[in-house]
C-alpha positions as CSV (number, residue, x, y, z in Angstrom):
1,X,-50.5,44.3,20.6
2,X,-51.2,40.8,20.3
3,X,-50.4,38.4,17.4
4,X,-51.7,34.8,16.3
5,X,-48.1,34.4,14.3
6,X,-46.4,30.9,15.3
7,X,-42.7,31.8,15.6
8,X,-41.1,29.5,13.1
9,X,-37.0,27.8,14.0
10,X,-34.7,29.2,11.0
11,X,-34.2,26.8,8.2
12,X,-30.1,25.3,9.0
13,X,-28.3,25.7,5.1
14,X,-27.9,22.6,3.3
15,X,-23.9,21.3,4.3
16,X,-23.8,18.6,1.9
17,X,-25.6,17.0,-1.4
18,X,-26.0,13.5,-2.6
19,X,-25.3,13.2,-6.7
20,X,-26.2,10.0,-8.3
21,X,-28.5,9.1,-11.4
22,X,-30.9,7.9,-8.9
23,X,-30.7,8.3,-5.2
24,X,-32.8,5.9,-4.6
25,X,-31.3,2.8,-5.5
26,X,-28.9,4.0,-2.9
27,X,-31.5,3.5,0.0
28,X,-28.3,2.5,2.4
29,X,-26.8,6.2,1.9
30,X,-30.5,8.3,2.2
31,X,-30.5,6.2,5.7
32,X,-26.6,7.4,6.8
33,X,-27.4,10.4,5.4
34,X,-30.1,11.2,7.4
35,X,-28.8,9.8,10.4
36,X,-25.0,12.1,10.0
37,X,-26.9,14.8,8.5
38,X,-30.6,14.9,9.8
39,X,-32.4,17.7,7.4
40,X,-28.9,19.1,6.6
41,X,-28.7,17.5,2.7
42,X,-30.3,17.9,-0.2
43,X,-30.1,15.3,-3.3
44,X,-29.2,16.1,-7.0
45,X,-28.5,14.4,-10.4
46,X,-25.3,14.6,-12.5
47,X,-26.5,17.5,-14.4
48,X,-28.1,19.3,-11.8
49,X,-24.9,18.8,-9.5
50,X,-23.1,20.6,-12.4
51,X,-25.3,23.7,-13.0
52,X,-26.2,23.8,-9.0
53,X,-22.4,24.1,-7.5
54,X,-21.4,27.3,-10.0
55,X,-24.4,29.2,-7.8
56,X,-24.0,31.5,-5.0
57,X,-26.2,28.7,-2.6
58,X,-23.5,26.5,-3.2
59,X,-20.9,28.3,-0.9
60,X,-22.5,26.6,2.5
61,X,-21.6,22.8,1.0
62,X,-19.1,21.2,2.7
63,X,-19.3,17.9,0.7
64,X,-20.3,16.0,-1.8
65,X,-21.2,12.1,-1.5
66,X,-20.9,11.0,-5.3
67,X,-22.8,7.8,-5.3
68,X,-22.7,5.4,-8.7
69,X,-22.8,2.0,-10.0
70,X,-21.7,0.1,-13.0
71,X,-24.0,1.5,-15.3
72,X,-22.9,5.5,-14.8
73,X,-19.8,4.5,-15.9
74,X,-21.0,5.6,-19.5
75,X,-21.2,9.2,-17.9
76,X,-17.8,9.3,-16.1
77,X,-16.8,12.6,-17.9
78,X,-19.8,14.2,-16.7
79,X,-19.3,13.0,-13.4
80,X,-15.5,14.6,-13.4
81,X,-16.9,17.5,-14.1
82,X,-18.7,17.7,-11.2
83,X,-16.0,16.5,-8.9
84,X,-13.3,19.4,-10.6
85,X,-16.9,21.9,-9.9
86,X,-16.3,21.1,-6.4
87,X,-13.1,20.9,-5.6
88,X,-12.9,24.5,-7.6
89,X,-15.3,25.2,-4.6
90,X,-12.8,23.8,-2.4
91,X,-15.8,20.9,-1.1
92,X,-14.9,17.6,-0.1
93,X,-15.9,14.9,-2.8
94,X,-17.2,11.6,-1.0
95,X,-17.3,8.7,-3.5
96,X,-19.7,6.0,-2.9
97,X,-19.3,3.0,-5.6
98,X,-21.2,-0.3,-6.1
99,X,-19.4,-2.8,-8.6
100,X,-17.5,0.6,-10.4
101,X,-14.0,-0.9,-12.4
102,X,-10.5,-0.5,-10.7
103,X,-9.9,2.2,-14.2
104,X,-13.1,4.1,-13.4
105,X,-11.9,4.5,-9.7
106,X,-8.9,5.3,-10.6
107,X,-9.9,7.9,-12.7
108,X,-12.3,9.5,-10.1
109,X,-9.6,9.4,-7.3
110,X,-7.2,10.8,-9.4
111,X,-9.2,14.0,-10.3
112,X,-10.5,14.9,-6.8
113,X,-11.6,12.2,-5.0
114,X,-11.2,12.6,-1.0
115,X,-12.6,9.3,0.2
116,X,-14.3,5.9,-1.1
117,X,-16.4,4.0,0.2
118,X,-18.0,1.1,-1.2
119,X,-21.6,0.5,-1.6
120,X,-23.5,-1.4,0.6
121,X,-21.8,1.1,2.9
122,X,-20.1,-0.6,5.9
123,X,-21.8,0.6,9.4
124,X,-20.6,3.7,10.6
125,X,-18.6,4.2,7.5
126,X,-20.4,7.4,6.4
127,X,-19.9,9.0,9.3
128,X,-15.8,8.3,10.0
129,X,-15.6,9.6,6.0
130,X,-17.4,12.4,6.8
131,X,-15.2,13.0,9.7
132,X,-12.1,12.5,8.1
133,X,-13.0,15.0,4.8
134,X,-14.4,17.6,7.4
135,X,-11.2,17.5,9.9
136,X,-8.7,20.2,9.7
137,X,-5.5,19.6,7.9
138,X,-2.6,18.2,9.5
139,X,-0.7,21.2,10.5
140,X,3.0,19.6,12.2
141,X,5.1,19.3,9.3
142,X,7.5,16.3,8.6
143,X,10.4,15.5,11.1
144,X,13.8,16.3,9.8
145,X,15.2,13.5,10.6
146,X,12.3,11.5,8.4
147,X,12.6,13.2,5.4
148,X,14.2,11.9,2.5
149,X,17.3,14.2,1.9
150,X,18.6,11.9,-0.8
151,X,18.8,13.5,-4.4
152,X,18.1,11.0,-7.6
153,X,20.6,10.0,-9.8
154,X,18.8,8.0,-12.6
155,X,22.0,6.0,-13.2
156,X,21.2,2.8,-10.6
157,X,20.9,-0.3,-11.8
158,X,18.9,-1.7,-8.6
159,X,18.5,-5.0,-7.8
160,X,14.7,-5.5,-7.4
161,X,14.0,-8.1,-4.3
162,X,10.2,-9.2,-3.1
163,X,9.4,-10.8,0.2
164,X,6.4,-13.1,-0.4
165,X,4.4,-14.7,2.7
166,X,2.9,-18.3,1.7
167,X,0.5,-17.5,4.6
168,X,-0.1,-14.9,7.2
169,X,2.6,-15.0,10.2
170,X,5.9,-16.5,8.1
171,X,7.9,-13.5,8.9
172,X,7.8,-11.4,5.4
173,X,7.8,-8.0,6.6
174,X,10.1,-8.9,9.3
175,X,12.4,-10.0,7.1
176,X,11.8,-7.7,4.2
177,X,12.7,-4.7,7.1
178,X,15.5,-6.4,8.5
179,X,17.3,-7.4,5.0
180,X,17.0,-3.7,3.7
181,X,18.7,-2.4,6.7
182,X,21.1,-5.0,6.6
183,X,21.6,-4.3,2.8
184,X,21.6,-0.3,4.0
185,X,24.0,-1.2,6.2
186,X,26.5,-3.8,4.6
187,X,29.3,-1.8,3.7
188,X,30.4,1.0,6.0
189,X,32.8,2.4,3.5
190,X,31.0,2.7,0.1
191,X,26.9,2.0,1.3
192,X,24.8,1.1,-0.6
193,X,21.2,2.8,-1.3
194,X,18.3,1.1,-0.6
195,X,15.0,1.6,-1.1
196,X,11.8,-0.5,1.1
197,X,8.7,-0.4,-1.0
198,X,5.3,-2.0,1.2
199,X,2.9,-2.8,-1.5
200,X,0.7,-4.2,1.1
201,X,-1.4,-1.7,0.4
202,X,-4.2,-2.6,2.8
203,X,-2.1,-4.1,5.9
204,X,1.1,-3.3,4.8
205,X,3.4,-2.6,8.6
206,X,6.8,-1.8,7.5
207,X,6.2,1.9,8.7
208,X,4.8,0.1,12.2
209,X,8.4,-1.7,12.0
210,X,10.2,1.2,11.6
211,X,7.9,3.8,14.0
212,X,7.5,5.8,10.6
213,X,4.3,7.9,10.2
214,X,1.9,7.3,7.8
215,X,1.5,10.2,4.5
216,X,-1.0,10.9,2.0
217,X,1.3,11.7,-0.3
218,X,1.6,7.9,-1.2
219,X,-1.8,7.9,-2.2
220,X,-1.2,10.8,-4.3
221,X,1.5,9.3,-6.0
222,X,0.2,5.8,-6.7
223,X,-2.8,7.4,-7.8
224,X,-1.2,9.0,-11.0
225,X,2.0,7.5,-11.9
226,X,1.8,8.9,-15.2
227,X,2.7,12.4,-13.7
228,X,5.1,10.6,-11.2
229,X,8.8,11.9,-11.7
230,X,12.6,11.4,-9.7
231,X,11.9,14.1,-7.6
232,X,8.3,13.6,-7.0
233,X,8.8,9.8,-6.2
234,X,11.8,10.6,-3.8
235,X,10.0,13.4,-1.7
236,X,7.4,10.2,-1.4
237,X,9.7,8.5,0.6
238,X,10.4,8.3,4.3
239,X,13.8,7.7,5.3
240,X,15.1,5.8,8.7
241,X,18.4,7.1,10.0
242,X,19.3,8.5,6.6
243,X,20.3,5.3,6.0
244,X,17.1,2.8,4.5
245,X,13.9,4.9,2.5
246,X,10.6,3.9,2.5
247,X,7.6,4.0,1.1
248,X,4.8,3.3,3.1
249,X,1.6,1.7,3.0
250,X,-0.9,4.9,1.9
251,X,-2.5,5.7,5.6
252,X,-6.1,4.3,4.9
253,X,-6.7,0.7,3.7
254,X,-7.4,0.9,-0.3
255,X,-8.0,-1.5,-3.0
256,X,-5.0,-3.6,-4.1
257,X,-6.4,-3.3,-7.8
258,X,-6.4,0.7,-7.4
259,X,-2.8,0.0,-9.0
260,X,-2.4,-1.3,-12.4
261,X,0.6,-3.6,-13.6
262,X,1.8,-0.4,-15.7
263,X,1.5,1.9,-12.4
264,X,3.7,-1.1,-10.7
265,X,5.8,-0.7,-13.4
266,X,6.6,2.8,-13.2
267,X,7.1,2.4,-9.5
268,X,9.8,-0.3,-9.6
269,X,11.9,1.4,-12.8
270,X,11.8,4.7,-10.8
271,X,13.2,2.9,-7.6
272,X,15.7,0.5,-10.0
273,X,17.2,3.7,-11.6
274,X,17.5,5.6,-7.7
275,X,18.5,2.6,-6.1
276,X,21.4,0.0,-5.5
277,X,18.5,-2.5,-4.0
278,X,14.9,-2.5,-3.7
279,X,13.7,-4.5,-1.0
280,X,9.7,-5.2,-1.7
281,X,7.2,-6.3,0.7
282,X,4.0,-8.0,-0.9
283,X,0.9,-8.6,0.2
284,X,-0.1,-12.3,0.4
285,X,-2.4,-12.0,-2.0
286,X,-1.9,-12.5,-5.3
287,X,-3.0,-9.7,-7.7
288,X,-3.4,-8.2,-11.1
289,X,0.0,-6.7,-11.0
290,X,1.8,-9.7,-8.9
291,X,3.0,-10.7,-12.4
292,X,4.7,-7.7,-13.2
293,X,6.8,-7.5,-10.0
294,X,7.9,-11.5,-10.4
295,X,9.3,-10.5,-14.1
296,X,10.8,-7.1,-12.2
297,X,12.3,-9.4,-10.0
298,X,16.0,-10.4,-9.6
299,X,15.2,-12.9,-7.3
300,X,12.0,-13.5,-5.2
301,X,12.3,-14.6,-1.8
302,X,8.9,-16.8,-0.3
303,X,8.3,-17.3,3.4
304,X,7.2,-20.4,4.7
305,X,6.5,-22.3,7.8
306,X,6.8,-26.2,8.8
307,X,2.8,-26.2,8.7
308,X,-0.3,-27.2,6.0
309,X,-0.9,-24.0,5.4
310,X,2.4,-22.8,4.2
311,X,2.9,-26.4,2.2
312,X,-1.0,-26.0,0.6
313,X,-0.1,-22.5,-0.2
314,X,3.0,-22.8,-2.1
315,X,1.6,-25.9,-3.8
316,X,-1.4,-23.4,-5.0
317,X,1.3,-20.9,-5.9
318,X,3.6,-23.1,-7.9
319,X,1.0,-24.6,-10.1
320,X,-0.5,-21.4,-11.0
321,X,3.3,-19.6,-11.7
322,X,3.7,-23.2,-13.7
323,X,0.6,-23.3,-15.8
324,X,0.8,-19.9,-16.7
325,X,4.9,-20.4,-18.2
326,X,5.6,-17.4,-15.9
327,X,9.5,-17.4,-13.7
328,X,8.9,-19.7,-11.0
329,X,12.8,-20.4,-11.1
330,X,13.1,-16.7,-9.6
331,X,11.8,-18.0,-6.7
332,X,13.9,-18.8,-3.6
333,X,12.1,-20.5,-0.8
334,X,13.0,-19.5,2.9
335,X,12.1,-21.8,5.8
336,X,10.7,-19.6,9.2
337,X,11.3,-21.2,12.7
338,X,13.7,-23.9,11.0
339,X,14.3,-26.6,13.7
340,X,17.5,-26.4,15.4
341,X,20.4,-27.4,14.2
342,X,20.5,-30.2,16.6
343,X,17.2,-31.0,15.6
344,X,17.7,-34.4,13.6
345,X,13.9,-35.6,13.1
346,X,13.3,-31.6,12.4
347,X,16.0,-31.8,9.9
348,X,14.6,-34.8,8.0
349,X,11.1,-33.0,8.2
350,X,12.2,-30.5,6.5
351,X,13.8,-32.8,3.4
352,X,10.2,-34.8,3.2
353,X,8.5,-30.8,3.0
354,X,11.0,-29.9,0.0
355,X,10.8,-33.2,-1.7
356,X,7.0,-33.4,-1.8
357,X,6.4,-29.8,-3.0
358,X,9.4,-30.4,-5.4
359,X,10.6,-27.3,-4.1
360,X,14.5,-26.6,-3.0
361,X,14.0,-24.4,1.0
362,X,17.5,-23.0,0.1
363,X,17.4,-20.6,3.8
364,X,16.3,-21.9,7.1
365,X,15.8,-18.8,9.6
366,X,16.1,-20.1,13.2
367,X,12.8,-18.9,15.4
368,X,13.8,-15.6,16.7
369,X,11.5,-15.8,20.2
370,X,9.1,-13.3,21.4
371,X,11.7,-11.2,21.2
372,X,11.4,-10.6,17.7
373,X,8.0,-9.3,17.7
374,X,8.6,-6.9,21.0
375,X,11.5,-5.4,19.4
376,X,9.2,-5.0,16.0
377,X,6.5,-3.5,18.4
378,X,9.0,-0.8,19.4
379,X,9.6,0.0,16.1
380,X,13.7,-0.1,15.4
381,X,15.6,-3.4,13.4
382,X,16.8,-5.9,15.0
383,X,20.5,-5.2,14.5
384,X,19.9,-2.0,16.4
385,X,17.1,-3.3,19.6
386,X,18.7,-7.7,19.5
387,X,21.4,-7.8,17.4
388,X,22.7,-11.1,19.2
389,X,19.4,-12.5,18.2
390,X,20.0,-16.1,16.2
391,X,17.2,-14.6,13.5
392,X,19.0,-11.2,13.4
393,X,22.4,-12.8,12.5
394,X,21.0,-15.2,10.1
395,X,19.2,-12.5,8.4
396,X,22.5,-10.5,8.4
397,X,24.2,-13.4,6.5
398,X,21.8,-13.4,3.8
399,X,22.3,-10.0,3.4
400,X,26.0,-10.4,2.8
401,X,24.8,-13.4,0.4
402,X,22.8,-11.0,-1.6
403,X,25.4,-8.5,-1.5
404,X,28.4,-10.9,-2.5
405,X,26.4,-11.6,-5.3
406,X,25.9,-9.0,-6.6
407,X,29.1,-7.6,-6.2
408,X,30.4,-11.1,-8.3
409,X,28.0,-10.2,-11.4
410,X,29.0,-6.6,-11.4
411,X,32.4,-6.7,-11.8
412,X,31.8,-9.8,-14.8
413,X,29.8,-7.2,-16.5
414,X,32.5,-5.3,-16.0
415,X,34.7,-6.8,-17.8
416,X,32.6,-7.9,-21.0
């Protein structure tokens, strides 16, 4: 028996759909598409998304990229829609956004979103997002010894504390680390709780500091404050020796206007109320909700450097703080690698920086050495890896400073 039939290669299922108004105005993602996917994909509108993922073909998706611009904005609800039809589905949701609002984001995150990326898509951006969606979940639970055992209390009063680089390298996050352990660590007999918060969301290395992982949980709680509670915001946290909790910077690198001032808000009242101190490392940019943490404040400590850059910097900062009648008194200016003590042309240096920024440098912080950053690298303080280090003990003594202080105004509220 002999046959003309030309044996044809079985169709492979369709793994993933683009949905967008228009796919085409998204040439950069039919291109990734193709080259992640090959023939694997198939494209749909909002509506057709919709109807298409409560059929039986839908089973063999394994994402969704949801691709929009400014103008779907008008059609968010629709587009929730589709993301709660596939996440009912259990399918990854991809989102793919070109000049979308922080709020609109937000929104789309907070309903199902697994991943963002924004449009024009970065090279090889596609494909790590696809990967990430697509691996399995993190099976090895958290560490006992990193988990937060602390219960809340809701009666703190906490004093709230930012760390501001003027410029990159002026030791904030070293010394927003080391002065919450100190602060953890200030009074053996009655200690008192303190709380890190890195809202350096896109580069923030406090965890790196303290060799504590990473969680998506912090995501999942900045995302929707709103629904944020005591015992929701606490199980957030990572703690270091029982002694200092943390909460990270979320594990990938996401928008610093993802947060609003009222999220901000809600973040630093639910530490406040939890909290003896909260210890708050910034990123050097200034942001929508930078205001809201400088009112928060109790007193804001800004890192600087004998250099331009520092000086230009706090110059910038100062006018724009000034013009816009908002707390510049709260600030308290610390100088990083201070010239020696026997360092007379350093110390007069230092009273020609003050005087021409008309700024008071209130702290000078001796230069710690390499060693500072190879003990960082190994992921402990410095009290526990240097301790004799002349940056560690001057760190300490501010800590005490702080402490003292507070300790003064308590007990005169005491007694009114």
């Amino acid at each position: 028996m002999s046959s003309n039939a030309v044996l044809q290669p079985e169709l492979q299922p369709i793994v993933a759909c683009t949905v967008s108004r228009d796919v085409q105005i998204f040439d950069l993602l039919i291109e990734d598409m193709e080259t992640v996917l090959g023939e694997r994909w198939g494209d749909l509108g909002f509506a057709d998304a919709l109807a298409f993922l409560e059929q039986p073909d839908a089973e063999s998706l394994k994402f969704i990229a949801v691709a929009l611009n400014a103008d779907d904005e008008e059609d968010l609800s629709l587009i929730v829609d589709v993301i709660a039809a596939a996440k009912a589905r259990d399918i990854k949701v991809i989102l793919i956004t070109e000049d979308v609002s922080p709020a609109a984001l937000h929104t789309l995150l907070r309903e199902g979103g697994d991943e963002f990326i924004p449009y024009p898509l970065p090279e090889g951006e596609l494909a790590a997002a696809v990967d990430r969606v697509l691996a399995p979940p993190e099976a090895p639970p958290l560490a006992p010894e990193l988990q937060n055992k602390l219960k809340a209390t809701g009666d703190r009063s906490g004093v709230v504390i930012p760390v501001h680089g003027m410029a990159g390298g002026t030791g904030a996050t070293t010394l927003a680390v080391n002065l919450a352990w100190e602060l953890a660590n200030i009074d053996k007999n009655d200690p008192p709780r303190v709380c890190l918060l890195d809202l350096d969301l896109q580069f923030g290395s406090a965890s790196t500091y303290l060799d504590l992982p990473r969680r998506e949980s912090v995501l999942e709680l900045l995302s929707d404050t709103e629904a944020m509670d005591s015992d929701s915001f606490m199980q957030a946290l990572l703690s270091y020796n029982q002694k200092l909790h943390v909460l990270t910077a979320p594990t990938d690198m996401v928008p610093l206007d993802l947060v609003t001032p009222v999220d901000i808000g809600r973040l630093i009242e639910m530490a406040r109320v939890n909290f003896d101190y909260v210890v708050i490392d910034m990123p050097s940019t200034m942001v929508e909700w930078s205001q809201t943490v400088l009112e928060a404040a109790h007193v804001y400590f800004a890192t600087l450097e004998m250099d331009m850059r520092s000086a230009q910097n706090t110059l910038r900062l100062k006018r724009a703080l000034q013009s816009e009648d908002l707390p510049f008194a709260k600030l308290r200016f610390i100088l990083n690698r201070a010239p020696g003590f026997t360092d007379l042309n350093g110390k007069s240096r230092v009273k020609r920086l003050a005087e021409s920024l008309g700024i008071a440098i209130e702290v000078q912080l001796p230069d710690g050495g390499k060693a500072v950053a190879q003990n960082a690298d190994h992921g402990i303080p410095m009290s526990e890896g240097i301790a004799k280090n002349a940056l560690r003990k001057e760190i300490a003594k501010l800590a005490k400073s702080v402490h003292d202080v507070n300790k003064a105004d308590a007990k005169v509220a005491a007694k009114k």
